[in-house]
Backbone bond lengths (Angstrom), bond angles and torsions (degrees), N, CA, C in turn:
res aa  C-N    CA-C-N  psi(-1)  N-CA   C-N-CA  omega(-1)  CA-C   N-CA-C  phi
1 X - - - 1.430 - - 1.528 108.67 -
2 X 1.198 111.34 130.76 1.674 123.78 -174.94 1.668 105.66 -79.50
3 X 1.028 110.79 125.96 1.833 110.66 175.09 1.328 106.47 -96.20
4 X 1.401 110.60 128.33 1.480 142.69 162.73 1.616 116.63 -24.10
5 X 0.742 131.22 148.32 1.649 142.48 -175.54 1.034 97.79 -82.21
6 X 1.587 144.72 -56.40 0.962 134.57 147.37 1.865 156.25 -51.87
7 X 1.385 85.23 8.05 1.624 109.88 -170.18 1.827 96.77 -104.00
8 X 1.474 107.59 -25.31 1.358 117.37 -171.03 1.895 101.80 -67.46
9 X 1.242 115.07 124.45 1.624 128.67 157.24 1.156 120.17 -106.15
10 X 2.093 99.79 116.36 1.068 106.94 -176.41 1.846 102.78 176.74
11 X 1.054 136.46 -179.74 1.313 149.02 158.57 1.400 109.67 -56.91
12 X 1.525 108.32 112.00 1.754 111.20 155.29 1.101 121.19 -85.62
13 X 1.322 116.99 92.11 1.273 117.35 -175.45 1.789 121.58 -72.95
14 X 0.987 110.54 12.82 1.887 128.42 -176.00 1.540 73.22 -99.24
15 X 1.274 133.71 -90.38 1.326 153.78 -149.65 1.692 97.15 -35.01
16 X 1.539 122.94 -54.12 1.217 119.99 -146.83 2.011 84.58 -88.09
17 X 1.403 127.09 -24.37 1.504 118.09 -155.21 1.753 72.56 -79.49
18 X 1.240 127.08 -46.49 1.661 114.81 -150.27 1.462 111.93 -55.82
19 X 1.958 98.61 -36.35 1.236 108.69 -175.85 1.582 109.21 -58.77
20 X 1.447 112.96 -57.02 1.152 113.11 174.76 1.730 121.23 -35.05
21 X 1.080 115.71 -76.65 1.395 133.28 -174.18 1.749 97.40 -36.46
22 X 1.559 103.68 -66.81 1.483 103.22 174.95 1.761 130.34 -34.32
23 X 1.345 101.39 -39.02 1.626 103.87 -161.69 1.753 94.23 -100.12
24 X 1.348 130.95 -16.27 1.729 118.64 118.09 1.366 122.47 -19.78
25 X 1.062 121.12 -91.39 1.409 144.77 -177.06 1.599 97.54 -23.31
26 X 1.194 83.50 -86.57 1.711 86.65 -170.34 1.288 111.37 -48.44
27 X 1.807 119.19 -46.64 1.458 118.43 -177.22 1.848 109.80 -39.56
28 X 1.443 107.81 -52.02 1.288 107.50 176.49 1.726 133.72 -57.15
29 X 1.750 92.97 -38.29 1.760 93.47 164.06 1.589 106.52 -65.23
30 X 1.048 127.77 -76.21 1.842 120.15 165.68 1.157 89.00 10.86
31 X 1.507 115.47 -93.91 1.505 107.20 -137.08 1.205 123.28 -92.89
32 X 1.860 108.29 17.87 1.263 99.43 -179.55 2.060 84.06 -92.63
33 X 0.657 151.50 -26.63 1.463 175.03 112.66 1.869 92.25 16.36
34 X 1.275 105.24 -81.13 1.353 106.47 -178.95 1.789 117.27 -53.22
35 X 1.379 109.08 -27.95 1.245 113.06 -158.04 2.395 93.82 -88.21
36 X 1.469 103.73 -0.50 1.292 91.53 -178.61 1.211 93.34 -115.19
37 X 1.319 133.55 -6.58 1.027 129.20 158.35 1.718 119.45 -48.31
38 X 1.122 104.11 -65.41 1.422 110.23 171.58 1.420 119.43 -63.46
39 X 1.275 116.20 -41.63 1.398 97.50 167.30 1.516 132.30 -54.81
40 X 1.306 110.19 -42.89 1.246 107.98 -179.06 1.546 129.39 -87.82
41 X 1.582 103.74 0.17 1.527 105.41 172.77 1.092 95.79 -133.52
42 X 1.566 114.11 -172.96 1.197 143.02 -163.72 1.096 128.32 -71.45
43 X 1.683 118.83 -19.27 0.989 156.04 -160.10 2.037 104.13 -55.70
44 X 0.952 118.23 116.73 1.273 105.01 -168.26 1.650 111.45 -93.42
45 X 1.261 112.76 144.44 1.705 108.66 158.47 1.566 153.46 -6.35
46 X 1.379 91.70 -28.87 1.549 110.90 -156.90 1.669 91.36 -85.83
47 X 1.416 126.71 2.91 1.342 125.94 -173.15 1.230 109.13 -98.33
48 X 1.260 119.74 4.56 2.006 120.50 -158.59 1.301 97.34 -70.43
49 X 1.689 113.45 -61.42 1.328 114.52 -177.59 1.207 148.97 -46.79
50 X 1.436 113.20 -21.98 1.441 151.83 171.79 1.207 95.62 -79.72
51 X 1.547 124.24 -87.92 1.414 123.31 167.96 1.567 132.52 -8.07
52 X 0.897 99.81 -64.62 1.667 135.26 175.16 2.008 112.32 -40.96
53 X 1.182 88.86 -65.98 1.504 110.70 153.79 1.422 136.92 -23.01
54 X 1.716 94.25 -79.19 1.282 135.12 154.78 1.861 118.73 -21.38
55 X 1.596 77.16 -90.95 1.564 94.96 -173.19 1.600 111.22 -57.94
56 X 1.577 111.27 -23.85 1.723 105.07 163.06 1.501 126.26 -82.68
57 X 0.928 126.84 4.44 1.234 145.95 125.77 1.213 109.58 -30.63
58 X 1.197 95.47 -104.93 2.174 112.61 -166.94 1.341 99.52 -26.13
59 X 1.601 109.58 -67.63 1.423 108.02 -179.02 1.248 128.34 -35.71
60 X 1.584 112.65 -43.47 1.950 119.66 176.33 1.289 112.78 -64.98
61 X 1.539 112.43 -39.25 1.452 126.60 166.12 1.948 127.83 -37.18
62 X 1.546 87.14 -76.14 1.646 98.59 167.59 0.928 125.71 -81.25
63 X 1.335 139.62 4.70 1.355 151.95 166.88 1.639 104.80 -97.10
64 X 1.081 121.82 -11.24 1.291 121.65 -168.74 1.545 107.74 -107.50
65 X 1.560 117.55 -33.73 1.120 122.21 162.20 1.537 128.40 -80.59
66 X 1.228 107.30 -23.72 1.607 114.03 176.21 1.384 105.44 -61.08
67 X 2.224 116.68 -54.16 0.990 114.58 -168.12 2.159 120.10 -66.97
68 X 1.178 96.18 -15.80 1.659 121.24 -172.25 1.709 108.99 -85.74
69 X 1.269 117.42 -29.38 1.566 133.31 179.07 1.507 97.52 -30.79
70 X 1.316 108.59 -79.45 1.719 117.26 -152.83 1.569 99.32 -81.85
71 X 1.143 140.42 16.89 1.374 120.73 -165.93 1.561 84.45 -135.92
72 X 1.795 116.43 153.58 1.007 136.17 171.57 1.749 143.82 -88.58
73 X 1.414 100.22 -10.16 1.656 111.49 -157.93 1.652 83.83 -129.04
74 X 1.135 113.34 165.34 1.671 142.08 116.82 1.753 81.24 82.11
75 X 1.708 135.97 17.20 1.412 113.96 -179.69 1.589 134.90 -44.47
76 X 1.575 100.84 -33.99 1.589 98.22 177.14 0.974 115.10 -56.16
77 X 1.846 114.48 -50.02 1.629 121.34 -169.77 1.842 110.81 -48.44
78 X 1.275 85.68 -51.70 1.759 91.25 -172.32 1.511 110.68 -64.13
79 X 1.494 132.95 -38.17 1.568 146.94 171.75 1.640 88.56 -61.67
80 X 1.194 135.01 -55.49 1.481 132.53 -165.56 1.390 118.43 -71.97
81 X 1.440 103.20 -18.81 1.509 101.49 177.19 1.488 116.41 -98.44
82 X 1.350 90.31 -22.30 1.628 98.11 173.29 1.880 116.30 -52.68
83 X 1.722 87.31 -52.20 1.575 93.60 -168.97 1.278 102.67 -81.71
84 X 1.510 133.41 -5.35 1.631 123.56 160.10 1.405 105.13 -63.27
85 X 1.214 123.21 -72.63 1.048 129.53 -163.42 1.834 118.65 -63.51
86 X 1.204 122.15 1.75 1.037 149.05 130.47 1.404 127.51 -31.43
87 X 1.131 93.65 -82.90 1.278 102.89 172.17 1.650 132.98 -94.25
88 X 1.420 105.34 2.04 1.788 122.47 146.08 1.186 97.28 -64.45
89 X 1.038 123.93 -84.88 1.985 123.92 -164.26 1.932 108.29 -32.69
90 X 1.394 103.55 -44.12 1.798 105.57 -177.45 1.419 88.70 -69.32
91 X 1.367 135.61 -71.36 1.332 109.80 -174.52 1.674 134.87 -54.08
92 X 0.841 98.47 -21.56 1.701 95.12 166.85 1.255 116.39 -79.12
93 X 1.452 105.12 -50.19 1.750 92.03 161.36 0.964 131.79 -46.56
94 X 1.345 137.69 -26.26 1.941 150.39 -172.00 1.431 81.30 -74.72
95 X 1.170 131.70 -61.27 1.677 131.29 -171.36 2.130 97.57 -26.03
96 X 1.359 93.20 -75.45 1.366 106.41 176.96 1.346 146.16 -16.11
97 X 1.991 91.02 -58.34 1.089 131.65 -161.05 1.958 111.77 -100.40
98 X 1.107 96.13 -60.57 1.294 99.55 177.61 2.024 115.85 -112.24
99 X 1.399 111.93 116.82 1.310 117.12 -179.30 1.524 124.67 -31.46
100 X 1.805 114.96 -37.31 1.381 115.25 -172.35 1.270 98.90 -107.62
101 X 1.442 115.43 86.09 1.886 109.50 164.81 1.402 110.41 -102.31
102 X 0.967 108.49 131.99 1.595 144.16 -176.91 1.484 113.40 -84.56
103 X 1.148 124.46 92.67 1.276 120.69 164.20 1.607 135.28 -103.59
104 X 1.210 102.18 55.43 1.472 116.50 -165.12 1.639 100.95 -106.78
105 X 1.741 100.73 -128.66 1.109 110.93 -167.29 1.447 116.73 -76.42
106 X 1.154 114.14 -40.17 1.477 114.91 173.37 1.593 122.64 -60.35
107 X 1.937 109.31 -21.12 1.443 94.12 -176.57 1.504 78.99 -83.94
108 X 1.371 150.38 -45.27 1.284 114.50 -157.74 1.533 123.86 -62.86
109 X 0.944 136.56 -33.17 1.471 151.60 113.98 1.495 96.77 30.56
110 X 1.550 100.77 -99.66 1.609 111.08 -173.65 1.119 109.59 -50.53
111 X 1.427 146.34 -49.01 1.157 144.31 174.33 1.457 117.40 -71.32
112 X 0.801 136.25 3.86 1.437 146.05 154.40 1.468 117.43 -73.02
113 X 1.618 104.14 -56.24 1.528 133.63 178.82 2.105 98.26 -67.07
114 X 0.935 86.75 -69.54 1.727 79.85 171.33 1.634 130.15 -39.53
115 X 1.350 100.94 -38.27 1.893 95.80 174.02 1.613 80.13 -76.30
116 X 1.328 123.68 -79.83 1.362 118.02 -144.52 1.132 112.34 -26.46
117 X 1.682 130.12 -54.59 1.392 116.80 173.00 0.821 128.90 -62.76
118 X 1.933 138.95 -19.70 1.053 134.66 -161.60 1.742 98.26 -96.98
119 X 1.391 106.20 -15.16 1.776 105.97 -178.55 1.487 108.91 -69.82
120 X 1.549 96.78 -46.21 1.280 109.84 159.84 1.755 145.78 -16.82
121 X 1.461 93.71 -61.21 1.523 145.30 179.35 1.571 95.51 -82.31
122 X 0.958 155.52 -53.33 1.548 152.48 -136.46 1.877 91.71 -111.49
123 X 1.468 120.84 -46.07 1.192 121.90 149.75 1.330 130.83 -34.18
124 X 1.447 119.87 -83.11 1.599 112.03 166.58 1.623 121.28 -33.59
125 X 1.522 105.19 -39.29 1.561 114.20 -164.08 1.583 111.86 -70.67
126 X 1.263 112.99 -32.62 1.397 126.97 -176.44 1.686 100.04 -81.36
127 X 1.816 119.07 -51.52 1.749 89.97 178.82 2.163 105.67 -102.00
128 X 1.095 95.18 55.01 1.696 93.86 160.12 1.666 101.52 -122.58
């Protein structure tokens, strides 16, 4: 007897790259969104960082539940790996990007904070 695609327990690893790629995606509409925000009003600068934050969030969030929707088992893991790996990729990029990257206490921090929301996220997604 042949077992079901869905009967199988284990890591979707299609599921967790889409999530990834996705909560990119969107991260980038955000801020092209945020970035006309400020241009066109008054709205001053001093909000990026907050912002910044923010909108990577949502992104780990709805990207974490979209990718978790159709599948039955293991949602946190898959929402949690999403938003690790999330926020691994931004830190390696800072490597890149900015000369003083810090890989101490604060990246564990974010990467801590990143599954938590995305376990979060992969939870809701699996019982909605």
């Amino acid at each position: 007897m042949k077992t079901s695609l869905k009967s199988k327990k284990g890591l979707n690893y299609i599921k967790i790259i889409k999530g990834v790629v996705n909560a990119y995606l969107l991260t980038l509409f955000f801020f092209l969104l945020l970035g006309g925000v400020l241009y066109f009003t008054k709205i001053t600068e001093s909000i990026i960082p907050h912002s910044v934050i923010a909108l990577s969030a949502i992104s780990i969030v709805v990207s974490g539940v979209n990718a978790t929707r159709d599948i039955e088992y293991m949602g946190w893991l898959h929402g949690g790996l999403i938003g690790i790996l999330y926020v691994a990729i931004l830190l390696i990029a800072g490597l890149f990007i900015g000369p003083a990257a810090n890989f101490g206490f604060q990246a564990m921090i974010d990467l801590a904070l990143g599954f938590a929301v995305g376990a979060v996220a992969g939870a809701l997604g699996v019982n909605l």
